[in-house]
N, C-alpha and C positions, 0 to 999 in steps of 0.2 A: 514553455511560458504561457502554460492556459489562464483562463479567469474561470477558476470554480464558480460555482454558487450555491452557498447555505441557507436554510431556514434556521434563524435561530431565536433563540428566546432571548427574557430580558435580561438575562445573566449570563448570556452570550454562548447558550452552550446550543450546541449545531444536533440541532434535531434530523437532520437531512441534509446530506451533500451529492452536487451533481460535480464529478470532475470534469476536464475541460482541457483533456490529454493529447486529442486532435487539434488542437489550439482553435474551434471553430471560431467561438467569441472573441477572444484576442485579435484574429485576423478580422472581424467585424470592427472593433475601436482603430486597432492598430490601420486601417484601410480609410478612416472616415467613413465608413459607411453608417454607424449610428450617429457620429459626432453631424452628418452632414442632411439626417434623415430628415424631411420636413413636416414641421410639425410637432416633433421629440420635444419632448420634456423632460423624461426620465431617462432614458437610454445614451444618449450626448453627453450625459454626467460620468458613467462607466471607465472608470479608471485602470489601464492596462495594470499600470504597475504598485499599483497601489489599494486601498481597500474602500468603496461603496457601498452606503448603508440605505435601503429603502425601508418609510418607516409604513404604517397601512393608511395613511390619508394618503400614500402615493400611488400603492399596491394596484388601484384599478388601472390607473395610467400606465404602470408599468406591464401590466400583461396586455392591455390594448397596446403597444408597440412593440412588445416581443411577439406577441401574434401576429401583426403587420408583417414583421421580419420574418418569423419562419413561412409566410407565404409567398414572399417575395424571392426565396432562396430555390433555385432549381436542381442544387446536390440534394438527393433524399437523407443522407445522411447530417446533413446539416443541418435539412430541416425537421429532423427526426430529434434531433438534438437541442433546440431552437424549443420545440412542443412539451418536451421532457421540463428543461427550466418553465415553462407557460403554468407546468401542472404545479409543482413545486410552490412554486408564485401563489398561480390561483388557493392551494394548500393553504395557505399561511396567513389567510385572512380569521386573526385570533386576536383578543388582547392581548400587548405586548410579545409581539410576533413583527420579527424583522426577515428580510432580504440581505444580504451582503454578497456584493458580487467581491471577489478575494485575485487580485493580480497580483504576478509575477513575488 
């Protein structure tokens, strides 16, 4: 039960997907650790079980908090994975160009 994350356009078709097989992000909502993060704006929204849309007036806030988190994280792999969606993110600043994190 990971939370992928795609890049997709404005007719929803997934330019890029990260899967999320380790369930790292999952175990991040599923734990409160983003819902509890302070300061979050974006990342507290991230729905395990369901699907999240960022749109790019959000895009900078949301890699400024996933950045926060992958440095906050002391598993390399976590936070190896964490940098992966940051790129992804950063990527996707385009006209009509969305984020959707995709739960369970």
């Amino acid at each position: 039960m990971g939370i992928d994350v795609a890049l997709v356009d404005e007719y929803q078709v997934e330019l890029e997907v990260i899967g999320d097989s380790r369930n790292y992000l999952a175990k991040l909502v599923i734990s409160g650790e983003w819902l509890n993060m302070e300061g979050s704006v974006c990342l507290r929204f991230v729905d395990a079980y369901g699907l999240t849309i960022f749109n790019q007036a959000q895009l900078p806030v949301l890699v400024s908090e996933l950045e926060r988190t992958a440095n906050l994280q002391t598993n390399p792999e976590i936070r190896s994975h964490i940098q992966e969606v940051c790129r992804v993110v950063s990527a996707s600043r385009g006209i009509h160009m969305y984020v959707k994190f995709i739960g369970d």
